[in-house]
N, C-alpha and C positions, 0 to 999 in steps of 0.2 A: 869483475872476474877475480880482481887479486882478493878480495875479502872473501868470497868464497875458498881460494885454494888457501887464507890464510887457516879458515875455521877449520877444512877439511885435514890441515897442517896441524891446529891444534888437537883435532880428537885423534890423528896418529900421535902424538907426544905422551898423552894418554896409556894407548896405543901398548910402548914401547915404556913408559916409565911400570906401568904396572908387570910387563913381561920381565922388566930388569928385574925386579924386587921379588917375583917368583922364580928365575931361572937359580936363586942361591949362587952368587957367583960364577954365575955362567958353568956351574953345573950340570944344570937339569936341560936334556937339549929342546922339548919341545918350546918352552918358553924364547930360550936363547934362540931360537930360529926364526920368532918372531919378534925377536926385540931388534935383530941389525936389518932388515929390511923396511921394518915401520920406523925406526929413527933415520934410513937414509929418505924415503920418502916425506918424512916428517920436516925432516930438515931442508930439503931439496925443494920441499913448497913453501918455507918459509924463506929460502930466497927468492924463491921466483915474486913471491907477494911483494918482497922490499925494494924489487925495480919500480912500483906505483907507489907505496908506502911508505910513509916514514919508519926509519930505523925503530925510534922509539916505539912508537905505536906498535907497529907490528909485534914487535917483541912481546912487550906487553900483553895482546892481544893472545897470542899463542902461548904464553906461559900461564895467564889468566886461563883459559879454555882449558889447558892440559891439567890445570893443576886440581880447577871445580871437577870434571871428568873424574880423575884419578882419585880422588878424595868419593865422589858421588860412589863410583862403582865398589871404593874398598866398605864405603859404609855399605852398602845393599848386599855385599856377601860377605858382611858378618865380621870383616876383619878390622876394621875402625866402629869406633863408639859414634851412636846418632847422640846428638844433644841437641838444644834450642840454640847453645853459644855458637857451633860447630855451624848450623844451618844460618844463623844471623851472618856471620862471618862469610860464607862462601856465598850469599846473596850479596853481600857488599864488595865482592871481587865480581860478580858479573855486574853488578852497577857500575863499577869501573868499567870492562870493558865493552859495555854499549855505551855509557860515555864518550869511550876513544870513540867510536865507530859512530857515533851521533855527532861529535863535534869535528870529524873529520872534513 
């Protein structure tokens, strides 16, 4: 169950990292109304995953997820460049964290 609320922890990071970066400093309020309640539950499962996980790991595991998410979804609406280096790269961060998650 905690790998589950971790992943579900990483695609709110996601979540909330892309609603930061469109709220324009907390400007714009649709955005900003989804970024403090997807970061309290983003964060709020990332503790509860690290009463069964290791610190490391977990962290890892949710920064990894948030980060391939947030990159995937900027490229698909146009707002990040797609490349071959860009796609090598962000398949060698999910290889790291099914790594964690396989050698756990």
């Amino acid at each position: 169950m905690s790998w589950f609320v971790l992943v579900l922890s990483g695609i709110l990071e996601a979540v909330w990292a892309t609603a930061l970066g469109k709220s324009e400093g907390f400007s714009r309020l649709g955005p900003t109304l989804v970024f403090f309640p997807a970061l309290a539950a983003s964060m709020a499962g990332l503790a509860c995953a690290m009463k069964d996980l290791p610190v490391g790991t977990a962290y890892a595991v949710w920064v990894g997820i948030g980060a391939v998410l947030t990159v995937v979804y900027a490229m698909a609406t146009g707002e990040e460049l797609i490349s071959v280096l860009r796609i090598v790269f962000l398949l060698m961060i999910i290889g790291g964290v099914l790594g964690l998650k396989l050698s756990h």
